[in-house]
Structures are given as structure tokens and as C-alpha cells.
C-alpha positions in Angstrom: 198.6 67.7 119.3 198.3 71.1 120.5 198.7 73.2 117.6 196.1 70.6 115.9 193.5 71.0 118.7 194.1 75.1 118.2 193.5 74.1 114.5 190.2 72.3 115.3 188.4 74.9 117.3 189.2 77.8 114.8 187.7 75.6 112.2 185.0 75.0 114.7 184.1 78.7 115.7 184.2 79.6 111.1 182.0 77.0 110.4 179.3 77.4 113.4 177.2 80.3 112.1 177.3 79.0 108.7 175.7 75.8 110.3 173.3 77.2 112.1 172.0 79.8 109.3 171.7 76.4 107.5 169.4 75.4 109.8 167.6 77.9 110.2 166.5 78.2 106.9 169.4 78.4 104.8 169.6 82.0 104.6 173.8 82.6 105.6 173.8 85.5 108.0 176.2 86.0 111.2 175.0 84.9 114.2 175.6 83.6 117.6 176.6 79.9 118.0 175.1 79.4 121.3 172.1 79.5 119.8 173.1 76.3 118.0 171.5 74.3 121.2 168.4 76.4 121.3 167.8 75.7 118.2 168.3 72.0 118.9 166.2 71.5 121.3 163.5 73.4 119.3 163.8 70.2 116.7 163.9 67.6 119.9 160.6 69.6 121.4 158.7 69.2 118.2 160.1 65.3 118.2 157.9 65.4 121.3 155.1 67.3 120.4 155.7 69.2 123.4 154.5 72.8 121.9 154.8 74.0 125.7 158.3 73.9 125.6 158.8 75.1 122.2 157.1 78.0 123.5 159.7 78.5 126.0 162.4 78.1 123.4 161.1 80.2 120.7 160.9 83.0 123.7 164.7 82.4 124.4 165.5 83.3 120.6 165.2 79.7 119.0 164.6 80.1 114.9 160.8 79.1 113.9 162.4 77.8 110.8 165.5 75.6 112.1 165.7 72.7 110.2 167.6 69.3 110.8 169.7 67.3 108.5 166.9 66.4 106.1 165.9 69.8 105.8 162.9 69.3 107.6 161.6 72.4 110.1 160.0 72.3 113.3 156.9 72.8 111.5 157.3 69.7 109.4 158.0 67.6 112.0 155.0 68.9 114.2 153.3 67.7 111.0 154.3 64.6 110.7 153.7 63.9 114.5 149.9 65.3 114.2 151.3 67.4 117.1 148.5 70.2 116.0 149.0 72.6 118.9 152.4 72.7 118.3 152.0 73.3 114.6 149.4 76.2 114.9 152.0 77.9 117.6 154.8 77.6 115.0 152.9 79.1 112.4 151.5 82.0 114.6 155.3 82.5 115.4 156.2 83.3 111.9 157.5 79.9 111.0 157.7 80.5 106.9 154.6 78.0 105.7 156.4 77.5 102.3 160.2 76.2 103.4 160.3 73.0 101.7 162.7 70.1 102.7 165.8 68.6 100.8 163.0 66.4 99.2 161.0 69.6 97.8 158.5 68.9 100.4 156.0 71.7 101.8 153.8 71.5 104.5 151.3 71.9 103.0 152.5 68.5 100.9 152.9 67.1 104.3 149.8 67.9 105.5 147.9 66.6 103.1 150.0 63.2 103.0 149.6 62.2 106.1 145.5 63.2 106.3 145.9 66.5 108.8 143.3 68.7 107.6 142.8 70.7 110.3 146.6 71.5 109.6 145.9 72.2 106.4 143.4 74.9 107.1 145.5 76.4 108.9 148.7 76.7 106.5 146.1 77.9 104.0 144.6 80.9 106.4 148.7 81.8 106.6 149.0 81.7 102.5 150.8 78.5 102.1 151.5 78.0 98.2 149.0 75.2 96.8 151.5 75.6 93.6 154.6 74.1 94.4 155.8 70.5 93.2 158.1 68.3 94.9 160.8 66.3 93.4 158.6 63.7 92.0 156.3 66.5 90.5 153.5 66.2 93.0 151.6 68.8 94.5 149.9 69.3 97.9 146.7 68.7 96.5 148.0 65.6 94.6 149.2 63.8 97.9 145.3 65.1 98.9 143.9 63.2 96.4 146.2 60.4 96.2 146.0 60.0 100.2 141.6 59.9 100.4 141.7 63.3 102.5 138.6 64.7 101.2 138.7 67.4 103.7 142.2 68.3 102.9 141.3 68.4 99.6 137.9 70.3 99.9 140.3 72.9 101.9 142.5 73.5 98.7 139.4 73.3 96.3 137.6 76.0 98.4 141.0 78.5 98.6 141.0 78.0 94.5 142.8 74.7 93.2 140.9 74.0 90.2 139.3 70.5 90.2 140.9 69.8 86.8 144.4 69.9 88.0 146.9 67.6 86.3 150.3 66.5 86.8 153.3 66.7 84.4 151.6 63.6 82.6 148.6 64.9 82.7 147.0 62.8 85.4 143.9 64.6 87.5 143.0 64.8 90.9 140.1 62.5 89.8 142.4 59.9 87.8 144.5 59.5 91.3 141.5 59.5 93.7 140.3 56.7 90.9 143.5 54.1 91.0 143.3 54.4 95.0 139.8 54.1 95.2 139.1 56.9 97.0 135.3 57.4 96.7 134.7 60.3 98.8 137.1 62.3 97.1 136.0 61.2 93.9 132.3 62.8 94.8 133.7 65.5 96.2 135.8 66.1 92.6 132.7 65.6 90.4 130.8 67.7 92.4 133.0 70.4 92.2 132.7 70.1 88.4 135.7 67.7 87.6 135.6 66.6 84.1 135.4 62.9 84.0 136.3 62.4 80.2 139.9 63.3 80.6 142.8 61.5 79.5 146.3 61.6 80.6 149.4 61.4 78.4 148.5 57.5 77.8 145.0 58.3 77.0 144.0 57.1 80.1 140.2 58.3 82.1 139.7 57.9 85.6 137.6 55.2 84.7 140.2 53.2 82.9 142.4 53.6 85.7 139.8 52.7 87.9 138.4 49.9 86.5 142.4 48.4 85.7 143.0 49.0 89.8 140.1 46.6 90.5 138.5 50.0 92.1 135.3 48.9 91.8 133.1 51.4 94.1 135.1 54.3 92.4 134.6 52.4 88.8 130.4 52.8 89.6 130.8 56.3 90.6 133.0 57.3 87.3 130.7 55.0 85.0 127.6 56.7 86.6 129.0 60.2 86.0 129.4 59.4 82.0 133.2 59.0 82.1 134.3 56.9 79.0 
């Protein structure tokens, strides 16, 4: 029992930097395990939006970037939470704007999902990447669109997504603001010069999507704009 304890630790003390570079950010590097709970406790502050104490543990030597099991950062779950003081702390201490989760996931995606647009401004001042997909092919300003955040999308619009953009099936911006209905963001599209006679790869317009959704605020919008 012993010898098999002796075992356990050894394995223990190998494997604890490799977890911890894991976590924070999956870059493998030698460092110290005791920063393992630091970096813990980073994750459980931003579980409680409490961006005071993440300031206190980011001072001790906790990683902006750690991550937990899902590969989400600090950052993301500030995100999630709406916790915006504590996101705009993380970002101002150099918490990488672009480090996606295991489910390709930016937060800039995030942002934009769950309607924080003030968020979003702020990961776009710091150069978050408007390009990226996630692992159902979806971009930031796709969730944008698809979510009726007009101001997230007016954010991404006005740092130079085009108001054409498509998906891998050719679907715009307009075409998913159209089967949700999204009215605002479908002004805010045609305004910015969206074309409304594309077609997807079934052929598809935002009108046809529109009007098969039962959308019928964003079917008068698209019929008044010309779209076939």
C-alpha cells in the first residue's frame, strides 16, 4: 500500500503542470502546481461574477486564460453570466479575446448569443476575430443575427463584417434574421446595403424563408424591399 501511495503522488507531481498549462490555455510549459488552486478559484470567482476578487487573484499570479473542463475561460464564463465588469477586467488583463472552447466557441460567438453588446464592443476595441466558425460552421455575427441583437450586430457591421455574409450553405445574415423574425436586424441589414435577392444553396431568399417560418412582420419588410 505504501509503495502504491509513493506510485500515486509521483504520477501526481508529472501530470500537475501538464494540467494546469491545459488550463491555462493549452499552451504545455513548466510551471508551479500550487498555482493549480489560484487558478481555480479564478474559474469559481467568475461563476460569481465577483470581478473584485478575480482582481485579487489575477494579482496573486492566476492565468487570465485558465479554462475549465469544457474549455471555457474566465472570460467565457464572465460572458455567459453578463458579469460585464468582470469581463472588461479580464480583457484589460490580457485575457487572449480569441481562445475558443472545446466546442469552437469565441467570445465573441458568445457574446453575441446570449445578446451582450456592450461585451461585444469591447472584444472588438481588443481585435477579437469576427472570422472564426464554430463547430457547426457559425460565426459571431451569425449567432448576432440569428439571436435579434441588432446592436451586436451593428458593432461587427461597423468594425467591417460585410452585410452579405453567408454560411457554408450560403445562408445570409438577412436569411437568418428572416426565419427568426428578427425585424430590427433585418432593417438594420437592408440598410446597410444587404442584398435581398439572394439565394442559399436550396435557392432559398430571405423572403421564402420568411414567409415558410410564418415571419410575417419580417415577410412585409423583405416583400417591401423587392426581395423575390
Amino acid at each position: 500500500m505504501i509503495a502504491t501511495a509513493t506510485r500515486i503522488g509521483k504520477i501526481r507531481r508529472m501530470i500537475a503542470p501538464i494540467v494546469l498549462a491545459l488550463s491555462a490555455g493549452g499552451v504545455f510549459a513548466e510551471v508551479d502546481p500550487a498555482k493549480l488552486n489560484v487558478n481555480a478559484e479564478l474559474l469559481a470567482a467568475a461563476r460569481a461574477r465577483s470581478a473584485a476578487t478575480a482582481a485579487a487573484l489575477l494579482d496573486r499570479g492566476a492565468s487570465p486564460d485558465t479554462r475549465d473542463r469544457n474549455g471555457d475561460s474566465a472570460l467565457q464564463l464572465a460572458i455567459r453570466l453578463g458579469a460585464t465588469d468582470l469581463a472588461r477586467l479580464l480583457i484589460e488583463r490580457g485575457a487572449n479575446v480569441d481562445l475558443r472552447n472545446l466546442a469552437g466557441v469565441s467570445p465573441l460567438m458568445a457574446a453575441a448569443f446570449h445578446q451582450r453588446p456592450e461585451i461585444v464592443r469591447m472584444l472588438l476595441a481588443a481585435r477579437a476575430d469576427t472570422a472564426p466558425v464554430d463547430r457547426v460552421r457559425k460565426t459571431a455575427a451569425i449567432y448576432a443575427a440569428a439571436a435579434g441583437c441588432v446592436d451586436c450586430l451593428a458593432a461587427m457591421l461597423d468594425g467591417g463584417v460585410l452585410p452579405d455574409s453567408r454560411d457554408e450553405n450560403d445562408s445570409t445574415l438577412l436569411m437568418w434574421a428572416a426565419g427568426y423574425g428578427h425585424e430590427r436586424v433585418i432593417e438594420l441589414l437592408l440598410a446597410r446595403g444587404a442584398r435581398p435577392e439572394l439565394r442559399d444553396n436550396r435557392g432559398k431568399t430571405a423572403r421564402t424563408i420568411a414567409d415558410e417560418g410564418r415571419q410575417l412582420g419580417a415577410l412585409r419588410l423583405l416583400e417591401r424591399a423587392g426581395a423575390p
